[in-house]
Backbone bond lengths (Angstrom), bond angles and torsions (degrees), N, CA, C in turn:
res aa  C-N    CA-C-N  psi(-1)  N-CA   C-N-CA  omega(-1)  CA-C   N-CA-C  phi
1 X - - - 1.466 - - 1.527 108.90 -
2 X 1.579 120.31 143.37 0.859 97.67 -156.55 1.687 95.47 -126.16
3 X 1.460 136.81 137.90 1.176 134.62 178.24 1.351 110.44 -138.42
4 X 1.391 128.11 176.99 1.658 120.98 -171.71 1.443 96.59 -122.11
5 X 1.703 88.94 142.05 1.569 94.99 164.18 1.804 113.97 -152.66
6 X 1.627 97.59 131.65 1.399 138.36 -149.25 2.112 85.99 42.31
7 X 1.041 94.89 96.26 1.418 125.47 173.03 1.500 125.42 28.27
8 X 1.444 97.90 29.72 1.694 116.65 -166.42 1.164 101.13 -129.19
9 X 1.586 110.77 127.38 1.867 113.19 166.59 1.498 110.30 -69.91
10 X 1.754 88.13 137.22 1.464 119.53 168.72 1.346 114.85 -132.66
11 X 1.550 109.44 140.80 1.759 118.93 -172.15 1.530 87.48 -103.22
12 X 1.485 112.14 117.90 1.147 127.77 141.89 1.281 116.52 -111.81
13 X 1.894 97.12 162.18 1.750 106.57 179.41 1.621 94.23 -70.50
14 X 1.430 105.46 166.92 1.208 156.14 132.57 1.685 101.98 -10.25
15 X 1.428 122.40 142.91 1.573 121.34 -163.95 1.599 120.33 -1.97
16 X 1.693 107.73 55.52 1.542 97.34 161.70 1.786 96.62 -88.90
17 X 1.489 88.49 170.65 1.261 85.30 -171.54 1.723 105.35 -105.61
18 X 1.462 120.82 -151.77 1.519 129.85 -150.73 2.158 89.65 -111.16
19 X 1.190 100.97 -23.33 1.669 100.86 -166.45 1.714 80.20 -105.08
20 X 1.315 137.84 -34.47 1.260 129.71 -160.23 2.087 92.26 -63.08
21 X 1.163 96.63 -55.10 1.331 88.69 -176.51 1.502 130.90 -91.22
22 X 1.052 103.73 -3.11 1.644 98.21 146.54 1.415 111.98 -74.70
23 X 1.306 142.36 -39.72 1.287 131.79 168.97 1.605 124.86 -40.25
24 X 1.434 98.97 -22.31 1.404 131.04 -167.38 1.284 117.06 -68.17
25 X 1.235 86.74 -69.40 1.765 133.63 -157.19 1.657 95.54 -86.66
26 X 1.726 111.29 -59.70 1.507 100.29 -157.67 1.616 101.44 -172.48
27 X 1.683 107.69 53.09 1.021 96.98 156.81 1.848 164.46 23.08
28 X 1.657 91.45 -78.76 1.199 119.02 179.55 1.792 105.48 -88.24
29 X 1.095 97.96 22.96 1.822 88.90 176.45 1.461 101.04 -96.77
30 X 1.730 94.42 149.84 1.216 104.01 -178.47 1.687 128.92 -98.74
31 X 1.743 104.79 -12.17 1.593 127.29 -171.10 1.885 82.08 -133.19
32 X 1.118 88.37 139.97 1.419 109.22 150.25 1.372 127.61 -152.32
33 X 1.713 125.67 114.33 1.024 149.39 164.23 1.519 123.13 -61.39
34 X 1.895 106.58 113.13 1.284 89.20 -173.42 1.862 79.65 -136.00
35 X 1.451 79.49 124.73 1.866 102.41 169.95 2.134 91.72 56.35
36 X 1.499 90.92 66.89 1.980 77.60 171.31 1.499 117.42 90.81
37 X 1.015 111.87 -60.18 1.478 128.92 -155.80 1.794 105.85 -104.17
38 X 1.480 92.50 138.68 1.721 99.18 176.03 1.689 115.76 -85.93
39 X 1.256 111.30 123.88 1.343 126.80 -150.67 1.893 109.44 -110.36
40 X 1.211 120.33 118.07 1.156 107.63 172.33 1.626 119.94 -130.85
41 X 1.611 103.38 9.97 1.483 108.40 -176.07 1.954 84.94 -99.42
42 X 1.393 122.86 161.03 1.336 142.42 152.50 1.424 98.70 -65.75
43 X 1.791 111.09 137.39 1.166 128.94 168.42 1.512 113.80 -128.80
44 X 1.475 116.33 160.47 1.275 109.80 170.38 1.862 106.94 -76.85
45 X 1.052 133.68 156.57 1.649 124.22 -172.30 1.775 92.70 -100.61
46 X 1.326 120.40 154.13 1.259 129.96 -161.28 1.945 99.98 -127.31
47 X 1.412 125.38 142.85 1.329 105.54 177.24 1.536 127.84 -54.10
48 X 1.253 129.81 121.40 1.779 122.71 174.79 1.892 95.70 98.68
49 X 1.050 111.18 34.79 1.378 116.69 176.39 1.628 94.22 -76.87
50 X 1.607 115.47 169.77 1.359 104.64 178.55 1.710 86.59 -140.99
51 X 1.541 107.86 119.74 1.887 97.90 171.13 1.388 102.11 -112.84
52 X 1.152 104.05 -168.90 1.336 139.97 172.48 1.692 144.59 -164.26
53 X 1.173 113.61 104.19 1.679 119.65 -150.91 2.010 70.28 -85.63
54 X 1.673 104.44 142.22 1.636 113.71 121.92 1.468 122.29 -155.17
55 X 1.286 119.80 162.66 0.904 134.09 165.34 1.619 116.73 -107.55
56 X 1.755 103.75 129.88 1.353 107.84 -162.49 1.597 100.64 -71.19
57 X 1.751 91.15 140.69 1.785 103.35 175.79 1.596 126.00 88.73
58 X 1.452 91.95 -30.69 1.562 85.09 167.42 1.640 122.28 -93.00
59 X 1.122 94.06 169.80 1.626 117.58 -158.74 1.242 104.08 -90.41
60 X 1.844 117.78 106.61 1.441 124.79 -173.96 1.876 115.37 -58.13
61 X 1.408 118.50 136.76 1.612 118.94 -169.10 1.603 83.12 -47.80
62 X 1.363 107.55 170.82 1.498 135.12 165.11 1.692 101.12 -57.82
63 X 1.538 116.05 -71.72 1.458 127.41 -177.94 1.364 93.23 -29.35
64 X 1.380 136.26 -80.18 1.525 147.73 -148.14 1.551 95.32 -62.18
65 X 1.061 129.04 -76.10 1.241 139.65 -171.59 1.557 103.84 -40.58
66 X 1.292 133.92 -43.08 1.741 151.21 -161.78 1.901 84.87 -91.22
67 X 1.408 132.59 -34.17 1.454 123.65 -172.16 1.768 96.94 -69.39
68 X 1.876 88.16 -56.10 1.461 87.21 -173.72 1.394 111.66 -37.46
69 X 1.343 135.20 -66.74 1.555 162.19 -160.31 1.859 90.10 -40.06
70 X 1.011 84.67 -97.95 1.617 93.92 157.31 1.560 130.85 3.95
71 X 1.230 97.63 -71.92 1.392 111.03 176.37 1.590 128.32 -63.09
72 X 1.713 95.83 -21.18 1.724 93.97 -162.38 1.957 80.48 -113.20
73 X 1.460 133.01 -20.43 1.212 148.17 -177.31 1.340 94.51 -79.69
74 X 1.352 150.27 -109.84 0.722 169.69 -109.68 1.695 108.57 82.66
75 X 2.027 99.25 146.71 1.847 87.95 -178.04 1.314 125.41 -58.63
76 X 1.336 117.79 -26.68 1.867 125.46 -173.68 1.925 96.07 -67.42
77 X 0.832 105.61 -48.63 1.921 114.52 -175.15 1.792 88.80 -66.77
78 X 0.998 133.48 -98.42 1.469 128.62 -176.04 1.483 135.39 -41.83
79 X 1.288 118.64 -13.10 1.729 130.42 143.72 1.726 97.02 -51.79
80 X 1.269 110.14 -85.77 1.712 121.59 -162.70 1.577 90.45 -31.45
81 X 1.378 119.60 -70.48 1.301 124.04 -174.38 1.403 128.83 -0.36
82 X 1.602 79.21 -83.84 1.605 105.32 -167.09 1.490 121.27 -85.22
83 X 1.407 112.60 23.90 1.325 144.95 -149.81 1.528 92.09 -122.26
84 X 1.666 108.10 -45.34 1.904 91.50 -161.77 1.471 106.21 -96.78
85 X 1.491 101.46 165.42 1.665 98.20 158.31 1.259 109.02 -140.43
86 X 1.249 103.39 139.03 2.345 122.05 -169.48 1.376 88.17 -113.45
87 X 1.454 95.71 151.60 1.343 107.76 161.33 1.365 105.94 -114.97
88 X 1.576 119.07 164.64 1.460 126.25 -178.64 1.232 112.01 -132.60
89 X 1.142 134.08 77.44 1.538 150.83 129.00 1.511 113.13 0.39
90 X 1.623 122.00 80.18 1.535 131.36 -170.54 1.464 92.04 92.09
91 X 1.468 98.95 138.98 1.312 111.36 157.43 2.038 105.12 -135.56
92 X 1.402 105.72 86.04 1.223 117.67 178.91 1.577 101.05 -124.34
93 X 1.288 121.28 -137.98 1.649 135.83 -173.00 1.563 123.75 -54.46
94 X 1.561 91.28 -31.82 1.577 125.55 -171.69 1.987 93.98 -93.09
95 X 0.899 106.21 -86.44 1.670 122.89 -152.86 1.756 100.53 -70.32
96 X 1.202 114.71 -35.01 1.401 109.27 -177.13 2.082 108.35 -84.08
97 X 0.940 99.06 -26.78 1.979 110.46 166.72 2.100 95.32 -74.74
98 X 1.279 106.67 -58.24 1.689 98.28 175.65 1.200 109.37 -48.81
99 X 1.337 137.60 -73.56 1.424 154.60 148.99 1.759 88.92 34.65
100 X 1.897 85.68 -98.57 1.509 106.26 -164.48 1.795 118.22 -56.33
101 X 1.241 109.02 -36.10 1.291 114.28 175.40 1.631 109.80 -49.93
102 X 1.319 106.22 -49.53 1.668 107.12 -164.07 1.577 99.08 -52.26
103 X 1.906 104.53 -48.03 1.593 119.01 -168.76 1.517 124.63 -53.78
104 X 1.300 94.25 -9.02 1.347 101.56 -138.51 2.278 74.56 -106.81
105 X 1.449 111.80 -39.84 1.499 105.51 162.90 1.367 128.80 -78.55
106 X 1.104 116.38 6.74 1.592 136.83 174.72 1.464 103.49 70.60
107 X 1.304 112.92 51.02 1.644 114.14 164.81 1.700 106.84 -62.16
108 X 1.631 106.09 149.13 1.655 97.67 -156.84 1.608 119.31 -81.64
109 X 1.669 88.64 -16.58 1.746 100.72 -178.39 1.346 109.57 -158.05
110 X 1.337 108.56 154.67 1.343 102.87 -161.97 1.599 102.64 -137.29
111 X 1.753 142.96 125.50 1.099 116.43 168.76 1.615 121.14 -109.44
112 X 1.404 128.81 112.31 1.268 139.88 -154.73 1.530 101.48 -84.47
113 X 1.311 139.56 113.01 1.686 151.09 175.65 1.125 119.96 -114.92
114 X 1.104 133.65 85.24 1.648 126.80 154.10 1.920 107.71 -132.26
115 X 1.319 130.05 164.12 0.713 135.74 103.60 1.604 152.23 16.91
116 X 1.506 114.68 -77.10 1.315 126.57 -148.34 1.606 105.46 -107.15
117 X 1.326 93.31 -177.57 2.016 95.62 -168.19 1.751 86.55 -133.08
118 X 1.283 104.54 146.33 1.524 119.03 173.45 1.590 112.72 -64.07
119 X 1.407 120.79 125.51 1.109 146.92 136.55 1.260 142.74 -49.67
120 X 1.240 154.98 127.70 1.433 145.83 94.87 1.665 105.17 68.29
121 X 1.498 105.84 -85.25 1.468 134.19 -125.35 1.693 77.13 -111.79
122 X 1.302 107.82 -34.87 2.122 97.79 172.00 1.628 120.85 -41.09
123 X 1.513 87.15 -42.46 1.913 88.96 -162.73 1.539 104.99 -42.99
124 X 1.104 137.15 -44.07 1.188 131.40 -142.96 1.511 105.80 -65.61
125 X 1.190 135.71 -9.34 1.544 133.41 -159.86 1.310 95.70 177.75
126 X 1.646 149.21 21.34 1.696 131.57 153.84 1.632 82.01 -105.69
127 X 1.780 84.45 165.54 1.707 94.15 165.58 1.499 106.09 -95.12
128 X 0.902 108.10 90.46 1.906 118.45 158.14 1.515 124.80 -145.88
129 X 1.119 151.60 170.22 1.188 153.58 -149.60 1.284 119.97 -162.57
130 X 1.250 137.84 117.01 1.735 166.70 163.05 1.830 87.70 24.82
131 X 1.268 112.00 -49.24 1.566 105.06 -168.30 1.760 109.38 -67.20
132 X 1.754 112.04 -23.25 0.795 101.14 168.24 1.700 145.30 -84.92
133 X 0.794 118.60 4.99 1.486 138.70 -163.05 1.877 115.94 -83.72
134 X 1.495 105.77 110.07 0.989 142.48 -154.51 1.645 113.34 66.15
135 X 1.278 140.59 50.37 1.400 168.99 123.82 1.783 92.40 -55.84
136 X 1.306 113.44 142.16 1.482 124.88 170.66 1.494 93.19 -81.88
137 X 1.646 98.76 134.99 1.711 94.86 170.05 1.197 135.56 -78.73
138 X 1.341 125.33 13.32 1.034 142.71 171.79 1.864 105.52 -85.32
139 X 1.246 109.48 -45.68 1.923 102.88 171.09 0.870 107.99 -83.52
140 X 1.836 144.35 -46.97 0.674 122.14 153.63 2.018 147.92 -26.49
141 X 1.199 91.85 -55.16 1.295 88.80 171.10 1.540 120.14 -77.21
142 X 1.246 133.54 -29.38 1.308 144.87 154.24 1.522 116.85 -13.86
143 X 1.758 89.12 -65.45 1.695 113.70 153.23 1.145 135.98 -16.04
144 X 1.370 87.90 -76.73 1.877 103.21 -177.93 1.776 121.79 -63.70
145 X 2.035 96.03 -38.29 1.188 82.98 160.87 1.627 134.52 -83.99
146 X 1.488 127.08 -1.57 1.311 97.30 168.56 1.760 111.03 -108.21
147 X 1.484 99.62 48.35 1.541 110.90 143.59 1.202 116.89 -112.24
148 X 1.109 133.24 12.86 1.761 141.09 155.33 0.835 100.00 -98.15
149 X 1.395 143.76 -75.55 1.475 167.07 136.98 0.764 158.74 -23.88
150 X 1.677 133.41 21.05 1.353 126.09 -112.44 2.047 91.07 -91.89
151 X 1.411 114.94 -2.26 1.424 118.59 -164.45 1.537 96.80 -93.92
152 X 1.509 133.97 1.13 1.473 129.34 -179.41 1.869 108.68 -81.57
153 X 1.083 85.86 130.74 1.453 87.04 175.18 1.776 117.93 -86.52
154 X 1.383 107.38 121.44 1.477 115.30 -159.89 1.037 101.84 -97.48
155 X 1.537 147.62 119.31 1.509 149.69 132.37 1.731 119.30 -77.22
156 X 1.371 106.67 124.98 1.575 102.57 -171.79 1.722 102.49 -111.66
157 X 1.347 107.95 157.11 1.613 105.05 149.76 1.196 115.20 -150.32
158 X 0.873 116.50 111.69 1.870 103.35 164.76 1.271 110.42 -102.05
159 X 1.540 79.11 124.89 1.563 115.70 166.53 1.773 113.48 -158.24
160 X 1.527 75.20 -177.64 1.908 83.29 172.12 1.196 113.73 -100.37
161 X 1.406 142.98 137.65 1.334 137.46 -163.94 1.266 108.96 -117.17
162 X 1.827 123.13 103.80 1.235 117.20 173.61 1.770 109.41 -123.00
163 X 1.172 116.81 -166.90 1.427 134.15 -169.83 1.713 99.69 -60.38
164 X 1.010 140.78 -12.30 1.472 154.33 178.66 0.970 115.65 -84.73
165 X 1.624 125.24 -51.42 1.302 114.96 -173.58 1.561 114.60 -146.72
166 X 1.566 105.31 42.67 1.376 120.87 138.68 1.197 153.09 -17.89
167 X 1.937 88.50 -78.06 1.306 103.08 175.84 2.253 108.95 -71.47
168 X 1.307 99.60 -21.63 1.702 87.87 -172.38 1.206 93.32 -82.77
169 X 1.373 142.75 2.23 1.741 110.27 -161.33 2.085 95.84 -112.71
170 X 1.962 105.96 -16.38 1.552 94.30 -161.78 1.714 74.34 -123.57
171 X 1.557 129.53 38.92 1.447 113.63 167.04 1.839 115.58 -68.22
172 X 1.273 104.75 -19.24 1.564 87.21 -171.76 1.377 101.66 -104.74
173 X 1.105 136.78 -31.49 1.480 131.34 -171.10 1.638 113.86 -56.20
174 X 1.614 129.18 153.07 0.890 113.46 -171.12 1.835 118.14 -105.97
175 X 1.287 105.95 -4.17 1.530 114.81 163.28 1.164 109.33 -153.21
176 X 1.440 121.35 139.44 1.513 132.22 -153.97 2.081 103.34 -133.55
177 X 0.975 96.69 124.55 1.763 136.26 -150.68 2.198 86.37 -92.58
178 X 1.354 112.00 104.70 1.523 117.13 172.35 1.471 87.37 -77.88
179 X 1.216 117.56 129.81 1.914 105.27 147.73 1.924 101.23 -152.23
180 X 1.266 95.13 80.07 1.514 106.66 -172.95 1.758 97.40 -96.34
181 X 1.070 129.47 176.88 1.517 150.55 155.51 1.591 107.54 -86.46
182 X 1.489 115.91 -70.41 1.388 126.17 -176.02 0.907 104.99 -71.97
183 X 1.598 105.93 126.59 1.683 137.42 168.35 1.929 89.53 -45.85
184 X 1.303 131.65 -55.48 1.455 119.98 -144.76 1.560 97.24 -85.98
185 X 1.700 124.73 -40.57 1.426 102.77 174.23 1.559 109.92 -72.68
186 X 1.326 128.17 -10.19 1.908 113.30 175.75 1.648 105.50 -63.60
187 X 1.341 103.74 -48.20 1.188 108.75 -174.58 1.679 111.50 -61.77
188 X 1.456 139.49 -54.55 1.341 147.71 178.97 1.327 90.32 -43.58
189 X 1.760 123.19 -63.87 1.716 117.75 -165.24 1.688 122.24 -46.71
190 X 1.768 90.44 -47.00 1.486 107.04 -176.05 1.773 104.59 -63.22
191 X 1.116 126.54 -34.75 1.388 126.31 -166.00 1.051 89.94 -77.49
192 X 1.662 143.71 -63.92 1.448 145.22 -141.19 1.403 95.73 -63.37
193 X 1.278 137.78 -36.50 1.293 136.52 -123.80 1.623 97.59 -126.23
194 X 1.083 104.11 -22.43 1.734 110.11 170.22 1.168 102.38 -94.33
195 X 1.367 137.51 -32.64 1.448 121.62 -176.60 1.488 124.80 -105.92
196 X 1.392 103.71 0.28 1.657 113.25 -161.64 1.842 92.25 -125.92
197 X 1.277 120.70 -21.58 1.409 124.66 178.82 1.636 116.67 -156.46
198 X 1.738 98.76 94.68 0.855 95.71 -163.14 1.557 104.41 -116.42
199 X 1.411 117.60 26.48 1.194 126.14 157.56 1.736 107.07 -82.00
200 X 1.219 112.70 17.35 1.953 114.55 -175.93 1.340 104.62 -113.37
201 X 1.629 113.87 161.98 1.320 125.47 135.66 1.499 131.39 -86.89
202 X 1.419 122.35 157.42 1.107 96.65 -174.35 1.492 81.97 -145.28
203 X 1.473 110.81 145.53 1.635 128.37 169.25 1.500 128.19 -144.43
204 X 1.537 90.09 107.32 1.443 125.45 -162.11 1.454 111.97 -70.60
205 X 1.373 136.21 -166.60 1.481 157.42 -172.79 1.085 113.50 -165.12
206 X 1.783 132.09 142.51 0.771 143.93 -178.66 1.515 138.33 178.34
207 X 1.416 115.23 93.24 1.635 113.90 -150.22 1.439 121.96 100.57
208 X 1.293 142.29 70.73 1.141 154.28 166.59 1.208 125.04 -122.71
209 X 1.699 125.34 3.02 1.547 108.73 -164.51 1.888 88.04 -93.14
210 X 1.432 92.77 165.19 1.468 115.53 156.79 1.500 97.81 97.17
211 X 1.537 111.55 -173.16 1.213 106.60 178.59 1.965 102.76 -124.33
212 X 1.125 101.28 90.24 1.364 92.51 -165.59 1.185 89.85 -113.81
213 X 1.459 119.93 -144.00 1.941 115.92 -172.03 1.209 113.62 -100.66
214 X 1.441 126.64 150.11 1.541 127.54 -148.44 0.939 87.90 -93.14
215 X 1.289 133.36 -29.05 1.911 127.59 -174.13 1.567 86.89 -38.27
216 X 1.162 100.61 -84.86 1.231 103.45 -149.28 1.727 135.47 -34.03
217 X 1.183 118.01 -26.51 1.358 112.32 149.61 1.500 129.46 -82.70
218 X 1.603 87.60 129.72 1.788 104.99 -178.05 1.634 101.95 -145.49
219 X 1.387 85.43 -176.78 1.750 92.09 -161.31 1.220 102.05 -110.98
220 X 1.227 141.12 115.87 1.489 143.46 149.62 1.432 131.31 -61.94
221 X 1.152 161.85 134.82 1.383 148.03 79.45 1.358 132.99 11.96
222 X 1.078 113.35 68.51 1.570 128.19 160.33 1.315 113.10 -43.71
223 X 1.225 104.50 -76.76 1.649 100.84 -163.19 1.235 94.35 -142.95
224 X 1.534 106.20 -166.09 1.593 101.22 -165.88 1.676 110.59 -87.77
225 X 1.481 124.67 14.87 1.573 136.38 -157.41 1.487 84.62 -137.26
226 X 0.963 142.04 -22.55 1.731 140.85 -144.44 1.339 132.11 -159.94
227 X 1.703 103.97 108.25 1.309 126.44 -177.09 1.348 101.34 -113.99
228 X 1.823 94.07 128.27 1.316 107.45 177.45 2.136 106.30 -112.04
229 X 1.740 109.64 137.20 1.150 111.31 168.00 1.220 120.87 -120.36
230 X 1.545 120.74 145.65 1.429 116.98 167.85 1.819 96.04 141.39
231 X 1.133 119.92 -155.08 1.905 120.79 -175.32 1.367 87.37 -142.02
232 X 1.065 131.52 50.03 1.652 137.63 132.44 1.371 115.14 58.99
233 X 1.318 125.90 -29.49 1.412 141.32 152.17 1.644 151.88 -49.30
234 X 1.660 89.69 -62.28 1.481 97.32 177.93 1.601 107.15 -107.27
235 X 1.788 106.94 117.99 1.321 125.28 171.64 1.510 111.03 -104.42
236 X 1.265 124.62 145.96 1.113 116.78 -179.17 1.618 126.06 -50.69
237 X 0.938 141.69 122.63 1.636 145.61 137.98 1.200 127.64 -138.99
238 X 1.398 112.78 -168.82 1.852 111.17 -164.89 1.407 117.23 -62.26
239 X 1.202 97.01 124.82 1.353 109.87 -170.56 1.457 129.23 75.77
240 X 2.082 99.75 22.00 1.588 105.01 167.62 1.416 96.17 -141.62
241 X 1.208 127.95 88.08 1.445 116.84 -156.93 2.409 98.32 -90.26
242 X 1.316 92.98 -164.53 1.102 99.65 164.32 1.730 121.91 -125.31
243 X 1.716 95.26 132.96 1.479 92.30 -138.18 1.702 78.97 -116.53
244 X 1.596 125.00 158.87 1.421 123.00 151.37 1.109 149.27 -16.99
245 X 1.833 102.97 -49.99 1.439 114.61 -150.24 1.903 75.20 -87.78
246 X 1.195 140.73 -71.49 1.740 129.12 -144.84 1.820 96.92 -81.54
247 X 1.231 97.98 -27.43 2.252 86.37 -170.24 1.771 75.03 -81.38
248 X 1.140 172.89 -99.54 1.560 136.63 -139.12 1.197 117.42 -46.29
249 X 1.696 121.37 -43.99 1.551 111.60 177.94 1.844 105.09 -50.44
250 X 1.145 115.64 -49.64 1.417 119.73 -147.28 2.002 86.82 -70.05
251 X 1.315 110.66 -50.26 1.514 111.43 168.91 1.278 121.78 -50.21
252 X 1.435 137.95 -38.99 0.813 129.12 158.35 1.913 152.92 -86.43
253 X 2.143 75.70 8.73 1.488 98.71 154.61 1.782 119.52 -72.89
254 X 1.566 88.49 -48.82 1.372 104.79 -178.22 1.746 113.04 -50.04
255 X 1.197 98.45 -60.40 1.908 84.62 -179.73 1.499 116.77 -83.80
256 X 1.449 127.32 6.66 1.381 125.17 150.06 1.870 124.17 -77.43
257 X 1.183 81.12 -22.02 1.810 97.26 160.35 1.412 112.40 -73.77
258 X 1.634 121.39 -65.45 1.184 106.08 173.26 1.491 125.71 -56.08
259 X 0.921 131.67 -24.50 1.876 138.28 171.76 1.570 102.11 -68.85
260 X 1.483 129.68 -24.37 1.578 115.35 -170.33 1.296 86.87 -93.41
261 X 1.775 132.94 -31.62 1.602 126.88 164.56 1.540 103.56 -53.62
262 X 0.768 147.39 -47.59 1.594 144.24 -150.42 1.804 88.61 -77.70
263 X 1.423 118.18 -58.55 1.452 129.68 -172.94 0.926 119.00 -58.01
264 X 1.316 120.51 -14.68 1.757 145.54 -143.01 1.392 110.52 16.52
265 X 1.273 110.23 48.14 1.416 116.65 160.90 1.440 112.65 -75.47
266 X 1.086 132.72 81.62 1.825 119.21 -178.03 1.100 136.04 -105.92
């Protein structure tokens, strides 16, 4: 009989039970999920049952974690995946929310670029947290993702990224993630990268401050190298700051853009 466990077929006999095979399987677990739900009575197991052994805190094998992926991906979507590597240009409101999102679909490599060290005044809209603050965001965030992730492969650099040394720092990656603040470096990145490498994609930001209506940011198709996200309008200034709720939408346009590039859905 055949039922899944952590999202992988297994032939068991005929009335084993739900504790028989965790005894089996994994003992030392402390939750076990059977079909959804947290289970603590013994059941008989039924064919196409779906479990799940864990033990709190530890770090799921690669295999299990890649079934899970799998399962909620499909294999054709999670090949492409774990296949590409983007780089992300800033890791602030924009690039550090892209960051985790990609990690979090098991993109295969990731290259993390900024500069700067977490702040205070970050929390409000990057993904980082109180422990991180004054940590460079580049380890920091590194961090965070291989606690979603611990199977993403992390490349860091800190530096400053200008029209000079562009092309050497995002030459190997195969789509490269804008998530600047300043209107003048988005614009320098976006130019360098369409005209100096035009074997790339590139996916920009633009328009996220305030809290106005989420409709309104979406992602366009520029050209055949260049997707632009955000409602083209609202840039941050006094009295339009940048707030959580639209720089994650606009971030999480951005790395659903890069995944329809990976799919070549465009």
């Amino acid at each position: 009989m055949r039922v899944y466990v952590n999202e992988r077929p297994r032939e068991v006999g005929i009335n084993t039970t739900l504790m028989e095979l965790k005894e089996e399987i994994k003992s030392d677990a402390d939750v076990v999920i059977y079909n959804g739900f947290i289970m603590k009575e013994n059941v008989v197991l039924k064919k196409e049952d779906n479990i799940v052994f864990i033990k709190k805190g530890e770090i799921p094998k690669k295999e299990d974690m890649e079934a899970q992926l799998v399962a909620r991906h499909t294999p054709k979507v999670h090949t492409r995946v774990k296949e590409a590597f983007v780089g992300i240009a800033g890791l602030g409101g924009l690039g550090s929310n892209v960051a985790v999102s990609l990690a979090r679909i098991g993109i295969g490599r990731l290259l993390l670029v900024d500069f700067d060290v977490v702040e205070p005044s970050n929390l409000n809209r990057q993904h980082y947290f109180i422990k991180h603050i004054g940590m460079k965001k580049t380890e920091a965030l590194k961090q965070i993702i291989s606690e979603c992730n611990p199977f993403v492969k992390v490349d860091t650099i800190d530096a400053f990224i200008s029209e000079e040394n562009v092309e050497e720092i995002f030459k190997a990656v195969d789509i490269v993630v804008e998530a600047f603040d300043n209107p003048i470096c988005k614009s320098e990145l976006v130019n360098s990268v369409l005209t100096k490498m035009k074997d790339k994609k590139i996916v920009g930001a633009s328009g996220m401050a305030g809290y106005f209506t989420s409709n309104s940011i979406v992602t366009k198709k520029i050209n055949e190298n260049f997707y632009l996200v955000g409602d083209g309008e609202n840039e941050a200034k006094v009295g339009l700051g940048l707030m959580a709720p639209r720089v994650s939408i606009a971030a999480n346009h951005e790395a659903n853009a890069v995944l329809r590039i990976i799919m070549e859905d465009k």
